[in-house]
C-alpha positions in Angstrom: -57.3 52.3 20.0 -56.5 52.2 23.5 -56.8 48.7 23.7 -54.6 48.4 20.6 -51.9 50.6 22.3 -51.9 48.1 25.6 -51.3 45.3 23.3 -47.0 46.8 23.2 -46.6 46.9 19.2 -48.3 43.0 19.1 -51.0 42.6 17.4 -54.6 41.5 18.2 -57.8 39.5 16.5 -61.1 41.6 16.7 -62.7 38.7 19.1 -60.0 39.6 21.9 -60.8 43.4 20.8 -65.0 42.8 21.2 -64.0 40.6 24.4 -61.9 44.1 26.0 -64.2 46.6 25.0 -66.4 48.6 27.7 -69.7 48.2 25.2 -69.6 44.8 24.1 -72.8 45.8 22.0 -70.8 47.4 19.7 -70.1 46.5 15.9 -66.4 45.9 16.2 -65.7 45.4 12.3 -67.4 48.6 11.5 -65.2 50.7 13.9 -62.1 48.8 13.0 -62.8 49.8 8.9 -63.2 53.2 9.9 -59.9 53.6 12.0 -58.5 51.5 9.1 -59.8 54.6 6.5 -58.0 57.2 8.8 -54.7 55.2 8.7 -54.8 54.7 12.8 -54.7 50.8 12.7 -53.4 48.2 10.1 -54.6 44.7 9.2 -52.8 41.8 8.7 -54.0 38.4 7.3 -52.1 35.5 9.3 -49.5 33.5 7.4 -50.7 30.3 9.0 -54.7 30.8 9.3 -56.0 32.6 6.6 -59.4 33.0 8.5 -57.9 35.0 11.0 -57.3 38.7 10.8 -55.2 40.3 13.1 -54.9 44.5 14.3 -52.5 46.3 15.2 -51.6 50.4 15.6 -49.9 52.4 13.6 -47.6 55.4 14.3 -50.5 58.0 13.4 -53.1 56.3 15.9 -50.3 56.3 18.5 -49.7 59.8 18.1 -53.4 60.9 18.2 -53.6 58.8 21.2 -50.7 60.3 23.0 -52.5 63.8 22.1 -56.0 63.1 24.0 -54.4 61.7 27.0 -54.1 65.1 28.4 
């Protein structure tokens, strides 16, 4: 989510995502779903390329965020 919230509101593909994270090793779609199920990150389907599905954060995974920096 971190890497969501240095993204500034924009969104961001899961390659770019897999590409920033500290274990590369792991399953990037899987922990994507399950932030999607808690309602921390939204998925959009790009107008122009169907193919390619782009993330972004919502309010709620900001807020969670901004709780366990301290």
């Amino acid at each position: 989510m971190r890497i969501l919230r240095g993204q500034k509101g924009k969104a961001i593909n899961l390659q770019d995502i897999q590409e920033r994270m500290i274990n590369k090793m792991s399953n990037t779609t899987r922990l994507v779903d399950k932030l999607l199920k808690k309602k921390f990150v939204k998925r959009n389907i790009c107008k122009n390329n169907r193919r390619k599905v782009e993330i972004s954060i919502t309010d709620l995974g900001l807020n969670i965020l901004n709780g366990l920096d301290p």
